[in-house]
C-alpha positions as a Python dict, from the first residue, in 0.01 Angstrom:
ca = {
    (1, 'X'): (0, 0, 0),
    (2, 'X'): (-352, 13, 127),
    (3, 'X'): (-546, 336, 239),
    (4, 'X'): (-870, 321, 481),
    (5, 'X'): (-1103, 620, 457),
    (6, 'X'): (-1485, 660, 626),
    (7, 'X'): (-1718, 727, 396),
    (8, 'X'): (-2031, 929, 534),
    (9, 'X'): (-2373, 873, 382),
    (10, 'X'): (-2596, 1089, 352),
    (11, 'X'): (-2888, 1244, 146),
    (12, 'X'): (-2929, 1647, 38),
    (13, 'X'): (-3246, 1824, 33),
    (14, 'X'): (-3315, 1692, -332),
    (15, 'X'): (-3273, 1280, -156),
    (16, 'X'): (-2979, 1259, -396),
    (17, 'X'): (-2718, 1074, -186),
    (18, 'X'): (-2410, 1286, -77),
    (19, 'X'): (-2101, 1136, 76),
    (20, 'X'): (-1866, 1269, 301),
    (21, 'X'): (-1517, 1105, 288),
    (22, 'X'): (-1317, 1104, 566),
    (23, 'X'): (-929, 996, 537),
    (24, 'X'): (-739, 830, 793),
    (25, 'X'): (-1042, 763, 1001),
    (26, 'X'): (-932, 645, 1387),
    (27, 'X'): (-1035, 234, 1364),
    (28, 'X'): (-1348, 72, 1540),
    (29, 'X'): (-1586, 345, 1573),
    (30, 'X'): (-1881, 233, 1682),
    (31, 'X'): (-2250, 298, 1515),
    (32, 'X'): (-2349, 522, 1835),
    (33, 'X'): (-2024, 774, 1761),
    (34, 'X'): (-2052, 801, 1419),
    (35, 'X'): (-2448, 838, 1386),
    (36, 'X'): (-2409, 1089, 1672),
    (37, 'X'): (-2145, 1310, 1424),
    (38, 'X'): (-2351, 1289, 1146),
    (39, 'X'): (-2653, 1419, 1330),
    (40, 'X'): (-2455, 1726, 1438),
    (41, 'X'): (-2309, 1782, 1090),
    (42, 'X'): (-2687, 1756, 976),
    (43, 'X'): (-2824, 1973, 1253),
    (44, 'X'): (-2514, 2237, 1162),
    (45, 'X'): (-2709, 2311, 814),
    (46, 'X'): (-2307, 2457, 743),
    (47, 'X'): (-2317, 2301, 396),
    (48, 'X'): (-2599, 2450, 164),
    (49, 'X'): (-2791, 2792, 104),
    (50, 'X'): (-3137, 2856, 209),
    (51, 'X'): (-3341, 2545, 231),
    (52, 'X'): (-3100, 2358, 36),
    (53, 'X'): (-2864, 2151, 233),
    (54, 'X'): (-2607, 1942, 128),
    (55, 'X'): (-2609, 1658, 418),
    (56, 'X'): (-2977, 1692, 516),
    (57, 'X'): (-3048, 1329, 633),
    (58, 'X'): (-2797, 1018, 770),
    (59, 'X'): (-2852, 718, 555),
    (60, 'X'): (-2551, 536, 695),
    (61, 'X'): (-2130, 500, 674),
    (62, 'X'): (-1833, 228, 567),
    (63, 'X'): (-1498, 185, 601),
    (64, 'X'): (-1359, 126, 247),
    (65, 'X'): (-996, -27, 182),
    (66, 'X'): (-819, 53, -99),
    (67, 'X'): (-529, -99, -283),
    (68, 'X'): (-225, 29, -470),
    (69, 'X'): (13, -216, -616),
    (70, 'X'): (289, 34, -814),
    (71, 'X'): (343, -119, -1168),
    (72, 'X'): (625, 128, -1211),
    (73, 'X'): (708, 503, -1145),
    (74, 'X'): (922, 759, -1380),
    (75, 'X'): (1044, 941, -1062),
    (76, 'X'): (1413, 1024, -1050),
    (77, 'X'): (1526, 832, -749),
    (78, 'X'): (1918, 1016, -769),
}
């Protein structure tokens, strides 16, 4: 089974990068919609305290794919 996610970059107020993962993202956004989010989640200052915010500045964003292959499971399938 494979799951998709969007993973928002960003940097906080000390340039460490933050991400913001989004699950089940809808498919082919383009640049324009997501940079325009990210702005408004930057301009929102809703994550941090003072001058301190978490998602201060968009560095950028990527799909990412990832892949379980079940080796085995314990779960009582009665």
């Amino acid at each position: 089974m494979s799951n998709k996610v969007l993973k928002l970059i960003f940097t906080n107020s000390g340039n460490k990068k933050s991400i913001l993962t989004i699950p089940h993202p809808k498919k082919d956004l383009t640049k324009e919609a997501v940079q325009a989010a990210m702005e408004k989640i930057v301009a929102s200052k809703a994550f941090g305290e003072g001058d301190w915010q978490l998602y201060a500045n968009v560095v950028g964003a990527e799909y990412y794919t990832t892949q379980t292959d079940a080796v085995f499971t314990n779960e009582n399938n009665e």
